[in-house]
C-alpha positions in Angstrom: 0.0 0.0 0.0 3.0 2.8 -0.8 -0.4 4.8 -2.3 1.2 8.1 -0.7 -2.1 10.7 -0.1 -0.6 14.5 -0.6 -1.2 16.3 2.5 -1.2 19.7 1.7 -4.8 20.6 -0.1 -5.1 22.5 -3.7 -8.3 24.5 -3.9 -9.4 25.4 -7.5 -11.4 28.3 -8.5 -14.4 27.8 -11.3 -15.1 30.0 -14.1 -16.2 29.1 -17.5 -13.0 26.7 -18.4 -14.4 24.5 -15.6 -18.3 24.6 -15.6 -18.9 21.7 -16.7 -19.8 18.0 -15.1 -16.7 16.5 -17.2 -14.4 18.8 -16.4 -15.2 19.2 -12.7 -14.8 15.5 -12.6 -11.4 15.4 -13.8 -10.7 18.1 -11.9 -11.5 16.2 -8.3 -9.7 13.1 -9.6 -6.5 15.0 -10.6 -6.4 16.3 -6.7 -8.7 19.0 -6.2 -9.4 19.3 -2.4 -11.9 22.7 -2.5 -13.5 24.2 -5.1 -14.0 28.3 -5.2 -16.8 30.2 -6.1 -15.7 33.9 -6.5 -18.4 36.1 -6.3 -16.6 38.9 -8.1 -18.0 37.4 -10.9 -20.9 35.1 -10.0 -24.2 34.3 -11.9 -26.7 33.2 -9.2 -28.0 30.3 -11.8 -24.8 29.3 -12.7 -23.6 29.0 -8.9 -26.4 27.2 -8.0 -25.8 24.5 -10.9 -22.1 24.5 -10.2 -23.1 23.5 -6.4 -25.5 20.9 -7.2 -22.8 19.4 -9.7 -20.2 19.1 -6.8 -22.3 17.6 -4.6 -23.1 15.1 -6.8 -19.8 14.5 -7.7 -18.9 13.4 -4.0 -21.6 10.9 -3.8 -20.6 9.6 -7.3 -17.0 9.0 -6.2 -17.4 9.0 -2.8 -15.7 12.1 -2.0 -16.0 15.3 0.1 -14.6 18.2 -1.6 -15.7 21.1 -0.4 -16.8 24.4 -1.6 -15.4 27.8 -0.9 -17.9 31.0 -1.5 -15.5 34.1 -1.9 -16.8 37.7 -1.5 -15.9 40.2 -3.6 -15.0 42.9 -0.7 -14.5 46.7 -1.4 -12.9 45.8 -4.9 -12.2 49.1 -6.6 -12.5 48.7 -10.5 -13.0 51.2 -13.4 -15.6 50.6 -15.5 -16.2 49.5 -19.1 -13.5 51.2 -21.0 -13.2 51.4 -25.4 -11.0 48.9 -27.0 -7.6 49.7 -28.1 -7.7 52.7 -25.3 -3.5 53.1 -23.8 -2.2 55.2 -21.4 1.8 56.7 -22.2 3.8 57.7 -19.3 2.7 61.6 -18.7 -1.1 60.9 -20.1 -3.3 62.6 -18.1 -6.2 60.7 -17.1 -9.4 62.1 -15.6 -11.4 59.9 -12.6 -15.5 60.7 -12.6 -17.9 59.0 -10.6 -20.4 59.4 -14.1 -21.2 56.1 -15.4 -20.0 56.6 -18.9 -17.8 54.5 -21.4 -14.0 55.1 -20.7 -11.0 55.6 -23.2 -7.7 57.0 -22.4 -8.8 60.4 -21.1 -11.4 59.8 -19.2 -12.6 57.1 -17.3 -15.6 55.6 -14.6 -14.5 54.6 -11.0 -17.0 52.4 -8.9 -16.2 54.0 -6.0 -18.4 57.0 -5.2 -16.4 58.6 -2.1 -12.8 58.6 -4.4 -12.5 62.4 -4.7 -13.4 62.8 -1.7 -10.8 60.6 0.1 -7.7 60.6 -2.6 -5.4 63.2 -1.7 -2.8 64.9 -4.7 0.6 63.2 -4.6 -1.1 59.4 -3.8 -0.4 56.7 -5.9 -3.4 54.5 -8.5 -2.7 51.6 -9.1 -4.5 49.8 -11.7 -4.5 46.2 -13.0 -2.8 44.6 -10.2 0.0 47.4 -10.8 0.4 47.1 -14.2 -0.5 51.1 -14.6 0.6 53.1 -12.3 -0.5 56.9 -11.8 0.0 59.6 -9.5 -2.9 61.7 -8.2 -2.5 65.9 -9.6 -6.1 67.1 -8.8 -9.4 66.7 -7.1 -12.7 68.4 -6.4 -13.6 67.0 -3.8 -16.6 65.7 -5.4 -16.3 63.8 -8.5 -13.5 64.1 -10.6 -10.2 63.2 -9.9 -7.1 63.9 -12.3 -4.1 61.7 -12.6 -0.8 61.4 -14.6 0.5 58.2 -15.7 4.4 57.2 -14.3 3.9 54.2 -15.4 2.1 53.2 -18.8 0.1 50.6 -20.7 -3.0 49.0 -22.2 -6.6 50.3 -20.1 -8.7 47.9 -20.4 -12.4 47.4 -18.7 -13.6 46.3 -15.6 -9.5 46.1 -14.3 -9.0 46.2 -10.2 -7.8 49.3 -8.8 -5.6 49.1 -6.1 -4.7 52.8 -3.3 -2.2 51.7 -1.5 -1.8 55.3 0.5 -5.1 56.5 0.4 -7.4 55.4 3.5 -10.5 54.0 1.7 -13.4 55.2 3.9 -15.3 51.7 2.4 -16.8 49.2 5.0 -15.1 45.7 3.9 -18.7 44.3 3.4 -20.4 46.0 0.5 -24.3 46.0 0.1 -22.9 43.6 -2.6 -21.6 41.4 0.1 -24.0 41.5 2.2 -26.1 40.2 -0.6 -23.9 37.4 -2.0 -23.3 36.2 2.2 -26.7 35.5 2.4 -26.9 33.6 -0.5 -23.8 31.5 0.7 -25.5 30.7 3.5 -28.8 29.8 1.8 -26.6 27.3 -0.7 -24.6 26.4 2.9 -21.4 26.1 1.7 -18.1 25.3 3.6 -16.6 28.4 3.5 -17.1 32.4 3.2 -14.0 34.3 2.6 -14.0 37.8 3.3 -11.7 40.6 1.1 -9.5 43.0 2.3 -9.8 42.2 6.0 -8.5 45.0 7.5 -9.5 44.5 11.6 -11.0 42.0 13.4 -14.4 43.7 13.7 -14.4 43.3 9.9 -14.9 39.5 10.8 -17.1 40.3 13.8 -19.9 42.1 11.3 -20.0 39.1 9.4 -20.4 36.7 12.1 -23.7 38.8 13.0 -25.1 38.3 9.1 -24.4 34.4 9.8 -25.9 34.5 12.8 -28.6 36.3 11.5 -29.7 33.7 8.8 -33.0 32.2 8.9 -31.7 28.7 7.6 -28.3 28.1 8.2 -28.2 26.5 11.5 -24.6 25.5 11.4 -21.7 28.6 11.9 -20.6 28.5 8.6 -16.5 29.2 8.9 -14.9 32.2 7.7 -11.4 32.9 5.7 -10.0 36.2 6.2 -8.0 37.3 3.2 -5.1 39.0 3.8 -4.1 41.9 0.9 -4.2 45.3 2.9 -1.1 46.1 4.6 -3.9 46.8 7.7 -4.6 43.3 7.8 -0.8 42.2 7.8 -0.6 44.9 11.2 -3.5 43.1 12.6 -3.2 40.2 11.9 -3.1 39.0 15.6 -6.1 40.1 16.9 -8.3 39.1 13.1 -6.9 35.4 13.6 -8.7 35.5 17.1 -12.0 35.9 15.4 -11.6 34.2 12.2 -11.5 30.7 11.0 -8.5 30.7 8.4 -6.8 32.9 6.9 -5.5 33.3 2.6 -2.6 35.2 1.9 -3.5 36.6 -1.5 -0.8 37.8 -2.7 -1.8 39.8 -6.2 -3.5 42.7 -4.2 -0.9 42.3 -1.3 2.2 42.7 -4.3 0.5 45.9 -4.7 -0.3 47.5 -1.7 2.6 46.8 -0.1 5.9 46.9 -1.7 6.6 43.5 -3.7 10.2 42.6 -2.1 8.5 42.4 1.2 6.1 40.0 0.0 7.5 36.7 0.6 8.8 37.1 4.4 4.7 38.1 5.2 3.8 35.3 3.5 6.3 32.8 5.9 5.3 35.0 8.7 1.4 34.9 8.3 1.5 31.1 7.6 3.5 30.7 11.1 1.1 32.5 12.9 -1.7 31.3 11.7 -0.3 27.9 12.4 0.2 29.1 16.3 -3.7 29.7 16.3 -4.4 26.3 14.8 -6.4 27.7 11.8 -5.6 26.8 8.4 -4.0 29.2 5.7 -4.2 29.2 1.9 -1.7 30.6 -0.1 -3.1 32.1 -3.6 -2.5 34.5 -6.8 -0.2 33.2 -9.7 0.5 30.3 -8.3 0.9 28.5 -12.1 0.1 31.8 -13.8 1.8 31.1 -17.0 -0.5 27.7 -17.7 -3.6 30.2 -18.4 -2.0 29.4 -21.5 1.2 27.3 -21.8 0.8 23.6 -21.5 4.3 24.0 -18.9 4.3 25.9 -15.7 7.8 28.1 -15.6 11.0 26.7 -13.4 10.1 29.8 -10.8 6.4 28.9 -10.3 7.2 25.1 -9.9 9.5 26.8 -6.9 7.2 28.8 -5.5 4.3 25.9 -5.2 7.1 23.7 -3.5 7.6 26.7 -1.5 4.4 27.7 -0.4 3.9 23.9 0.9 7.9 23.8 2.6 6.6 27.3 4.4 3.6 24.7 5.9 0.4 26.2 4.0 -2.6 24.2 4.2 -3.6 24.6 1.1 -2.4 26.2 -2.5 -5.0 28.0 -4.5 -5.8 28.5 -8.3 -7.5 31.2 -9.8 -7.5 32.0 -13.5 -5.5 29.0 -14.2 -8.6 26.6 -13.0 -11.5 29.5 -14.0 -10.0 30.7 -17.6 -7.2 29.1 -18.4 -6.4 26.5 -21.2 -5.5 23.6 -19.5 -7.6 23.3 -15.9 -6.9 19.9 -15.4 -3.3 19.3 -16.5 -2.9 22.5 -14.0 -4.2 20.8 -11.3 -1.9 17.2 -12.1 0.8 19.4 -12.2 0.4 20.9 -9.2 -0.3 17.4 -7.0 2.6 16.2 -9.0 5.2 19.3 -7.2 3.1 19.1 -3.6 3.5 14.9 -3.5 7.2 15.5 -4.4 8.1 18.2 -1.7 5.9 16.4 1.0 8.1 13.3 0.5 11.7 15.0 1.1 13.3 15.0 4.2 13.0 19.2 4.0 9.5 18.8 4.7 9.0 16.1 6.8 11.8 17.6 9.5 10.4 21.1 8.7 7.0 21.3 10.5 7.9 20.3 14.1 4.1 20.4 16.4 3.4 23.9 17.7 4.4 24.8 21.7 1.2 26.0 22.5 1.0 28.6 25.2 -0.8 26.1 28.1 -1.1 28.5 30.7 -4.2 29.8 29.8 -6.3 26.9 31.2 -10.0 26.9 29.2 -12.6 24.4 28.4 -10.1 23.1 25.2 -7.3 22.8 27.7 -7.9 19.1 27.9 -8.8 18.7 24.2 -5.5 20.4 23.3 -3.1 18.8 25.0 -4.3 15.7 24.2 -3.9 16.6 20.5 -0.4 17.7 21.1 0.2 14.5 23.0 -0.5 12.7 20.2 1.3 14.2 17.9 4.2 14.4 19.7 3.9 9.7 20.2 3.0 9.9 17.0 6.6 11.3 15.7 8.5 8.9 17.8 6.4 5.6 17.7 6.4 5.1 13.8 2.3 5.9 13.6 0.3 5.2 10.6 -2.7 7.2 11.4 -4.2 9.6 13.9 -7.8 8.2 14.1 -10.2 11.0 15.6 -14.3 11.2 16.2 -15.2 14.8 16.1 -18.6 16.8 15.8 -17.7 20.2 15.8 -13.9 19.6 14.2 -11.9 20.7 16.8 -9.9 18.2 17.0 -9.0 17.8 13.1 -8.0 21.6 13.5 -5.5 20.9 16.3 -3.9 18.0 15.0 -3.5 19.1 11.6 -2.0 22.4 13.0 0.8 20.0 14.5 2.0 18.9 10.7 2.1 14.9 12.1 3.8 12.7 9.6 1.1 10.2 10.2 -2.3 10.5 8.4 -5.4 11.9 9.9 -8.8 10.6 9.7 -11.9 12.1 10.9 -15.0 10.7 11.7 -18.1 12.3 12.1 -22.0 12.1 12.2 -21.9 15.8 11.1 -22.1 15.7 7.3 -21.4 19.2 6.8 -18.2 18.9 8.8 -16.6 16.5 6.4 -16.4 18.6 3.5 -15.1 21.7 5.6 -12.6 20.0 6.6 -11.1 18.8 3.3 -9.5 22.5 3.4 -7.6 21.2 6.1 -3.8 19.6 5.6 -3.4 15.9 6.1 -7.2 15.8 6.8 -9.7 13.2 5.0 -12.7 13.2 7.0 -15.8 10.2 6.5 -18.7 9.5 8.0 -19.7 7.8 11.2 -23.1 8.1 13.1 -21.7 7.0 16.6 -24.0 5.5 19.2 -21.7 2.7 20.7 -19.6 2.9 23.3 -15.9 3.9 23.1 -14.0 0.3 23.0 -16.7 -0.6 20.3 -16.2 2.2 18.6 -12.6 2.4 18.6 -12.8 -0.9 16.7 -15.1 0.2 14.8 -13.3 3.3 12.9 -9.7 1.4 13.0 -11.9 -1.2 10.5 -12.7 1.4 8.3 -9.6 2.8 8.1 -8.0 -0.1 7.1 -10.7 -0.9 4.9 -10.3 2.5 3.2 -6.8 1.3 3.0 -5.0 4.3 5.4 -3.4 1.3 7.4 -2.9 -2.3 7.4 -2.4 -5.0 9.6 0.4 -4.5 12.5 0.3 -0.7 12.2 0.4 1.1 15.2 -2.7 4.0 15.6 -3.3 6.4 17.9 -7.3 6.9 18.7 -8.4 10.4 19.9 -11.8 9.8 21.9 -14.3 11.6 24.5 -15.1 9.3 26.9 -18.4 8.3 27.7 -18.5 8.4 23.6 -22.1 9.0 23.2 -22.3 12.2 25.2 -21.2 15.3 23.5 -18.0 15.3 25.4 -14.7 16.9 24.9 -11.6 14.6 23.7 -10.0 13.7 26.5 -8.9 10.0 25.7 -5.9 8.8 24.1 -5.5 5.1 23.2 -2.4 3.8 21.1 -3.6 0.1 19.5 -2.1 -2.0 16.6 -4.4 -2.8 14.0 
């Protein structure tokens, strides 16, 4: 059984490259962990079908990927602008809140409040940086005048990034609000939230889950990282969120782009501390949009991401646009399953030294998790086997990077696919009314008949004891199968 599973997860992004049954398909059986909905550019119908194809999928193959909703957040844009319209460096080009067609004199900016806040002598980025201008006028009420330092091709809809301006824009847009709701209503696994600046960005949309009517489960929530605010804060945002995604194309741009790849090491560390997962994303395999080979660099920078201990590597136009989805995706298991095998990685990600005088109601839960890790490095383990309800547990162990694998059980259906974001996860299900001995027996069964072990491993089971009570874990039994 040398079937090596990759531990690290690869979330794909849909679009129309990857709408279809087929495709989505091949996609899950290449090695895609989480799909992701990005409501930039979502079509409620099309979502909807794309949802109901996924969940099909799983019960086809018998899988759980999951399904990521991603909210658009305060995205700046211009608007529609004429083809062929090019800015040269000194072009002045004029900002108005008047929904009109652009070209390269005059363009329409979605947000309303721009005059008001830019101030002459800041900096517009525009296309993930591609254009850069410098701010020489404003009214103060809707037109704003720039000249172009930096030239280039203005094309429509194209992000537009203020890296020194302080955008008076709440991060959840009516927009947002709008598109939660219906994440909720489809109940996906997780909401991702743009532009996280504070923690009480999270906070307000906790209250809209809480809110729902229908969704009676807390549906976990991604902070993305991109504002050099969120890098400052990012302590207090990882107490309330539930993961975090460094996305690095409007983080390149808003902060200066040498800086870059120590936040990334540094926010995957931290996050890591708090025992929540983090993505990495943003041209990750860029140059496969539309080249059949990935570039020497981007192979190195996947194998990176994983050796810096993300969870989970994301694709975005490669999987939504591009020209090759699913040889993206093999390509992509093929450099994680490499990396995860070298002695780098396996030495790299020692378990986490919790901070354990803080003595809560997880205290017990926790240091079992850590407990088990820490047998499971020296003992030669072939699987952490854990019965969970809420996840808890999956989160903590995974956090600790074991070598051995992790399976989750649980009667909580909606659990299992959320936690296919998580590394070394694979989570099934188990409706558990037996005590814990039968139990025990029970899931080491299935895990061998799912072939995660086989006879004369050793296995480390993770239990609450009396099982059938909603109890914490607080039991920690080492068998051979």
């Amino acid at each position: 059984m040398n079937k090596y599973i990759k531990k690290t997860k690869i979330i794909a992004t849909l679009g129309p490259a990857s709408s279809d049954k087929e495709t989505m398909m091949q996609l899950v059986q290449a090695g895609v962990d989480i799909f992701r909905i990005n409501f930039s550019h979502a079509d409620y119908d099309i979502v909807k079908k794309n949802v109901e194809t996924i969940r099909e999928i799983n019960q086809e193959l018998g899988q759980s990927v999951g399904i990521l909703g991603d909210l658009q957040g305060p995205k700046l844009r211009v608007g529609v602008v004429k083809e062929g319209s090019y800015l040269n460096p000194g072009d002045i080009l004029t900002f108005t809140n008047e929904k009109i067609e652009g070209d390269s004199e005059k363009v329409y900016m979605t947000y309303q409040k721009f005059p008001q806040d830019v101030k002459v002598g800041e900096r517009i980025l525009i296309d993930d940086g591609k254009l850069v201008l410098e701010v020489t006028e404003t009214n103060n009420i809707d037109t704003v005048k720039a000249k172009t330092i930096q030239g280039g091709p203005l094309s429509s809809k194209k992000g537009v990034n203020l890296p020194n301006t302080n955008v008076s824009l709440p991060a959840l847009t009516e927009k947002d609000i709008e598109d939660a709701n219906y994440i909720l209503d489809l109940e996906l696994d997780w909401i991702a939230l743009s532009f996280v600046r504070h923690a009480q960005d999270i906070i307000d949309l906790k209250e809209i889950i809480k809110n729902h009517p229908t969704n009676r489960q807390k549906t976990p929530i991604i902070a993305k990282i991109e504002k050099p605010e969120g890098v400052k804060n990012i302590e207090e945002i990882l107490l309330e969120c539930d993961g975090i995604m460094v996305a690095r194309g409007d983080l390149g741009v808003e902060v200066p782009m040498e800086e870059v790849p120590a936040i990334q090491k540094n926010l995957v560390e931290k996050a890591r501390k708090h025992s929540k997962p983090v993505i990495i994303a943003t041209q990750m395999m860029e140059t496969m949009i539309t080249s059949l080979t990935p570039t020497r660099a981007e192979v190195n920078d996947v194998a990176n991401s994983v050796l810096d201990g993300a969870d989970a590597v994301m694709l975005s136009g490669e999987t939504s646009v591009g020209r090759y989805p699913v040889d993206v995706v093999k390509n992509m298991a093929k450099i994680v399953k490499n990396i995860e095998q070298t002695h780098f990685y396996r030495t790299k990600n020692s378990p986490i030294e919790h901070d354990f005088d803080c003595i809560d109601e997880r205290f017990i839960t926790k240091r079992i998790c850590l407990a088990a890790v820490r047998i499971a490095k020296t003992t030669n383990v072939e699987a952490i086997v854990t019965l969970t309800y809420s996840g808890y547990t999956a989160f903590q162990i995974s956090a600790h990077r074991p070598n051995s694998n992790i399976i989750v059980f649980s009667s909580n259906k909606r659990v299992i696919t959320m936690l296919n974001l998580l590394w070394g996860v694979r989570a099934f299900y188990y409706d558990m009314q037996k005590s814990t001995d039968e139990t025990i027996i029970q899931v080491n069964m299935l895990a061998h008949t799912y072939g995660y072990v086989e006879k004369g491993d050793f296995v480390l089971n993770l239990n609450a004891t009396p099982a059938y009570e909603d109890g914490k874990t607080n039991t920690l039994r080492l068998t051979n199968i």
